[in-house]
C-alpha positions, -999 to 999 in steps of 0.1 A, spaced: 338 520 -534 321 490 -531 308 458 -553 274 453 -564 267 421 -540 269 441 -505 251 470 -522 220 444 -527 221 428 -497 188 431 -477 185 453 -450 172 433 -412 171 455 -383 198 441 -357 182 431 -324 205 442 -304 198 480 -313 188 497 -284 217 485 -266 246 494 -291 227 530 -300 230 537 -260 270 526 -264 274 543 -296 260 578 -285 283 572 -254 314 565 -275 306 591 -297 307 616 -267 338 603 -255 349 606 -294 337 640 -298 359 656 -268 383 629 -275 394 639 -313 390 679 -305 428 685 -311 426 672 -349 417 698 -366 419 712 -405 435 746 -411 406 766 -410 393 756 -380 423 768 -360 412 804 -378 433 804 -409 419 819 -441 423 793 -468 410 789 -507 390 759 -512 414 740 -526 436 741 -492 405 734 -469 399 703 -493 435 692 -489 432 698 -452 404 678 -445 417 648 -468 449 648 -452 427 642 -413 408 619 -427 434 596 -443 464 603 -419 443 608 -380 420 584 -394 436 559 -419 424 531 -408 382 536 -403 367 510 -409 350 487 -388 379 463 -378 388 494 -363 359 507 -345 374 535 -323 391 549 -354 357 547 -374 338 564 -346 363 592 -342 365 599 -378 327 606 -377 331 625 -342 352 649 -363 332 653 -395 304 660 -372 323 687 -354 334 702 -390 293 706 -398 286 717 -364 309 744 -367 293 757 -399 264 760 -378 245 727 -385 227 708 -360 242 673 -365 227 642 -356 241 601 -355 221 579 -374 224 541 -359 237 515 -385 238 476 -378 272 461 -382 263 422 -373 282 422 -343 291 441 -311 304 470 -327 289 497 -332 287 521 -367 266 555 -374 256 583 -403 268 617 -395 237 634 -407 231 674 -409 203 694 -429 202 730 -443 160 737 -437 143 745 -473 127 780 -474 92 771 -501 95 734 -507 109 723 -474 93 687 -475 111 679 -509 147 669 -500 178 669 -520 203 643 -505 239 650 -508 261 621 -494 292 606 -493 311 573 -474 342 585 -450 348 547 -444 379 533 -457 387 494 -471 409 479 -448 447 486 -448 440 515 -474 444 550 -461 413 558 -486 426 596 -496 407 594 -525 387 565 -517 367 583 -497 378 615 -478 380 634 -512 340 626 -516 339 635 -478 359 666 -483 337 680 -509 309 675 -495 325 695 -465 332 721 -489 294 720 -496 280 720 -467 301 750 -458 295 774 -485 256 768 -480 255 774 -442 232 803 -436 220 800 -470 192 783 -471 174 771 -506 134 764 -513 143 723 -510 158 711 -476 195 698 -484 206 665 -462 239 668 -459 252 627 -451 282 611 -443 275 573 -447 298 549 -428 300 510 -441 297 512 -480 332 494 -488 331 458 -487 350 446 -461 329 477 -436 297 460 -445 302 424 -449 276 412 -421 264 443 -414 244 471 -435 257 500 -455 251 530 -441 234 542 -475 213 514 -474 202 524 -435 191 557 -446 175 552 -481 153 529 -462 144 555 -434 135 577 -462 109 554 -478 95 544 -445 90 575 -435 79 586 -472 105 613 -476 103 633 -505 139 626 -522 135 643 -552 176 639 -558 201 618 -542 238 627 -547 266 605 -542 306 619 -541 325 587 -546 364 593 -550 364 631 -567 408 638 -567 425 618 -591 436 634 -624 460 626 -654 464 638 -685 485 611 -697 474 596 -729 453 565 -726 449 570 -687 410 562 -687 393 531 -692 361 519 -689 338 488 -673 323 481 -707 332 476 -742 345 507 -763 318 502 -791 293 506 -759 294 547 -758 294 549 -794 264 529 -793 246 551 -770 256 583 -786 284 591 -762 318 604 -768 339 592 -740 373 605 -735 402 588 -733 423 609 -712 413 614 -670 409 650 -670 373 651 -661 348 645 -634 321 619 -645 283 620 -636 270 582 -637 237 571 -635 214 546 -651 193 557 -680 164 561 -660 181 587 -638 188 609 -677 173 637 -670 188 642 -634 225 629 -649 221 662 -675 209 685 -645 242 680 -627 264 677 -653 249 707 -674 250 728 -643 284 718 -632 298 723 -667 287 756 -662 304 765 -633 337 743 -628 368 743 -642 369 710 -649 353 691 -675 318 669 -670 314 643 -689 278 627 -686 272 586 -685 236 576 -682 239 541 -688 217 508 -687 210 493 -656 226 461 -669 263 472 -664 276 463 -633 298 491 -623 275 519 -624 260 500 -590 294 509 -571 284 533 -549 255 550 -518 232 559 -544 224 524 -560 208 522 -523 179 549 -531 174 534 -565 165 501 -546 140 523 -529 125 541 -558 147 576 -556 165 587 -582 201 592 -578 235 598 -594 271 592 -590 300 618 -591 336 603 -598 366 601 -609 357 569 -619 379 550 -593 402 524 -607 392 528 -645 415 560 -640 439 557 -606 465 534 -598 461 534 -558 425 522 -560 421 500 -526 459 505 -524 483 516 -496 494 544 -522 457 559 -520 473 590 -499 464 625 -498 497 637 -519 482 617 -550 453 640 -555 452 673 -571 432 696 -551 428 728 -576 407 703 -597 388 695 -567 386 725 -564 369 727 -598 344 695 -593 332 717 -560 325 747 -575 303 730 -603 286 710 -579 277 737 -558 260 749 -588 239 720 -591 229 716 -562 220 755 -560 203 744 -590 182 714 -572 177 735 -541 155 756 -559 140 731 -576 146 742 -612 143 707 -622 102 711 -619 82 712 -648 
């Protein structure tokens, strides 16, 4: 998760472009047929519950793959290689999308879509950052959001809904990925209003696998009296799954969280908040606000909840993946629920 500086930096096309994009499609070949031995359970033809693919794919990303970020380019690279390899084995077409890092290196969006049957030029936008700050192995931090939106892309394959559904893995969004460079997120949200893409809801899956029910184990990046103030009752206890947006974005914050109430196992709490607090910035989607879209967050709520945020301890055997389990099944009912645009008047 990132702060809200690097989120609001401005996007400049890097000059060098055309160059790194020919290097970058060439390492991501070598990367594709290079990382074809790491593999999650399934793929080697296992049948496994949601809750083990989840774990499976968490534990690539933050043990094959610990340390992607952009000081460690190859590592970055291949850890896209492989998430595109898990879409193209649902049967996605998957394509790179070029991001600017400032320097030689070279960074890219794993990109994949599900066509829409009615409304197929209205686009729901489903994303989440497999990037990881340096020296954390990022379990949580991002493979979980990564993991789940896996999970999502999986169980939709085949299944197509009126509204096409981008499935995106966004590289760069921590700070020390996108210092100098651009955000993935950023990359994309302005491809969308360039090209005057209908995003009529933008996703984000920012850290979904940290749970406690200790007393007193959630806090919050604002004062107490704040969600009284706005009419909310927020919990005290991290045993839910929070939907985030600004208070512009109420309407599509009670879509989600109504629809994933309905069908997970764990409990939604709802946060549409003003613009003025900081923290609600943290994240891919603050990218397609700066460009008009509206968009939420889905979270744990990072370190207002777990200990190992931006931590070595951020490893896979912290998380508890029957809850993830949970937050995936709701949110496939939303965005079944935004597919078929059931949000239209």
């Amino acid at each position: 998760m990132t702060d809200l500086y690097f989120i609001l930096r401005k996007a400049e096309m890097n000059i060098h472009f055309i160059i790194r994009l020919a290097v970058g499609i060439a390492l991501l070949t070598l990367f594709v047929g290079g990382c074809a031995t790491v593999s999650s359970e399934d793929d080697q033809g296992f049948q496994m519950g949601s809750a083990h693919r989840l774990e499976a794919d968490v534990q690539v990303l933050s043990t094959s793959f610990a340390d992607r970020n952009v000081g460690n380019n190859a590592s970055l690279l291949q850890a896209g290689a492989w998430i595109g390899q898990r879409l193209k084995s649902f049967g996605y077409t998957v394509s790179f999308e070029h991001v600017p890092t400032g320097d030689s290196r070279t960074a890219f969006n794993v990109v994949a879509e599900l066509s829409g049957t009615t409304l197929a030029d209205e686009i729901v936008i489903i994303g989440a950052h497999y990037d990881a700050e340096v020296s954390t192995p990022g379990a949580d931090d991002n493979a979980s959001g990564v993991a789940g939106m896996l999970e999502l892309a999986r169980r939709f394959a085949g299944r197509p809904l009126e509204r096409t559904v981008r499935w995106v893995a966004f590289t760069n969004e921590e700070n020390s990925n996108s210092r100098g460079g651009k955000m993935g997120s950023l990359v994309h949200a302005l491809a969308c209003k360039e090209g005057r893409e209908d995003v009529t809801a933008m996703l984000s899956l920012e850290m979904l696998g940290y749970f406690s029910d200790a007393p007193d184990s959630q806090r919050y990046p604002f004062p107490p009296e704040m969600g009284a103030q706005l009419g909310m009752e927020l919990p005290t206890v991290g045993n839910y799954i929070g939907v985030v947006g600004r208070t512009a974005d109420t309407a599509l914050v009670e879509q989600v969280a109504v629809a994933m109430s309905e069908a997970g196992s764990v409990p939604t709490v709802q946060a549409a908040l003003p613009a003025i607090v900081p923290a609600i910035y943290r994240s891919d989607h603050a990218n397609f606000w700066m460009q008009g879209y509206t968009a939420v967050m889905v979270t744990d709520t990072s370190e207002y909840r777990t200990p190992h945020y931006h931590r070595m301890s951020d490893t896979a055997g912290t998380l508890d993946y029957e809850r993830m389990a949970g937050v995936v099944d709701g949110l496939e009912e939303a965005v079944r629920v935004l597919g078929n645009g059931e949000d239209r008047n």
